[in-house]
C-alpha positions as CSV (number, residue, x, y, z in Angstrom):
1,X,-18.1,-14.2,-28.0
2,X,-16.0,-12.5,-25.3
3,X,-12.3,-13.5,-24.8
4,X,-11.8,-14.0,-21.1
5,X,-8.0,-13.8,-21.2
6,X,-8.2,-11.2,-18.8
7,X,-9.4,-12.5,-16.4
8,X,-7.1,-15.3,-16.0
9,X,-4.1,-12.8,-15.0
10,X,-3.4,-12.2,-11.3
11,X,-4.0,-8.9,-10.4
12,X,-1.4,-6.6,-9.4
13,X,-0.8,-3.4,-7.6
14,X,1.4,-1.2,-9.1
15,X,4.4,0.4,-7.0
16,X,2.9,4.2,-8.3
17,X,-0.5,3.1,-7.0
18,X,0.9,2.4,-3.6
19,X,3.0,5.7,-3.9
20,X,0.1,7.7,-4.5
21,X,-2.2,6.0,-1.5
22,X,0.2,6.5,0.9
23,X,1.0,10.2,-0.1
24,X,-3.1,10.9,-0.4
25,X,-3.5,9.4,3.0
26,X,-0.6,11.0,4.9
27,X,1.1,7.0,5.8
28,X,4.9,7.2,6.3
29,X,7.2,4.1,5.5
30,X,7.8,3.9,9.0
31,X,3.9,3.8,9.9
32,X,3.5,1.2,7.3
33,X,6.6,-1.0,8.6
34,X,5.5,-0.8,12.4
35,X,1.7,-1.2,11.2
36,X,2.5,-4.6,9.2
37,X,5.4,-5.6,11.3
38,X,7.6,-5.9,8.3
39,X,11.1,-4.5,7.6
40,X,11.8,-0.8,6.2
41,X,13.7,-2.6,3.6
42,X,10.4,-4.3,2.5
43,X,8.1,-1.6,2.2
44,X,10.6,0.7,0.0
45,X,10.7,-2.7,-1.8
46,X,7.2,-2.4,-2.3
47,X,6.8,0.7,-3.2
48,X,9.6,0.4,-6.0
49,X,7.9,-2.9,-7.8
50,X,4.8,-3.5,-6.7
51,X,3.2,-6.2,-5.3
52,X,1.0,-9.2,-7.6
53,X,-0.7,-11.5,-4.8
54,X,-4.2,-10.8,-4.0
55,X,-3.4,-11.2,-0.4
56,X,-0.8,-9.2,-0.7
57,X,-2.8,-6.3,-2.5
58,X,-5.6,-6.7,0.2
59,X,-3.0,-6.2,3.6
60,X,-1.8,-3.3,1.6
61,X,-4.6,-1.8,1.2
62,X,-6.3,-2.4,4.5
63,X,-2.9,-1.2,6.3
64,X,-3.1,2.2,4.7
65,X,-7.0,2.5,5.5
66,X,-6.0,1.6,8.9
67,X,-3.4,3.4,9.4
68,X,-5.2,7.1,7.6
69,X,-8.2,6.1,10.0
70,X,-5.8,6.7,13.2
71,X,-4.4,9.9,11.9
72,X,-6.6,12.9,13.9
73,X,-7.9,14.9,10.7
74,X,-5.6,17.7,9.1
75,X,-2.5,16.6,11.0
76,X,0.8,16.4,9.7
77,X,2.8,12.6,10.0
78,X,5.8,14.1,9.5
79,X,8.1,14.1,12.6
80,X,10.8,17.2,13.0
């Protein structure tokens, strides 16, 4: 018999995962922030710990799709 402990633990999106998405896809902290109408401060905060909600992992998620999907192909974010 199988031991479902597993899946009884939230899920969870680790700060490194979130590093690596928004480096991959070219999404600044200030994209993000504007994108999700949330703080600087929070989104640094994120991408330091993490985030455990599944809501939480989903806006994520969907706001760096979003966000790569706007970005004409090959261009740079960064701003000089």
């Amino acid at each position: 018999m199988r031991n479902n402990t597993n899946n009884s633990k939230s899920k969870t999106m680790k700060a490194a995962t979130i590093k690596n998405s928004m480096r991959t896809n070219h999404v600044t902290i200030r994209q993000i922030a504007d994108h999700m109408q949330i703080t600087i401060k929070r989104v640094r905060k994120v991408r330091n710990y993490g985030v455990s909600s599944a809501a939480s992992i989903r806006d994520w998620n969907q706001a760096i799709a979003e966000i790569a999907q706007e970005l004409p192909s090959g261009s740079l974010t960064a701003q000089f």
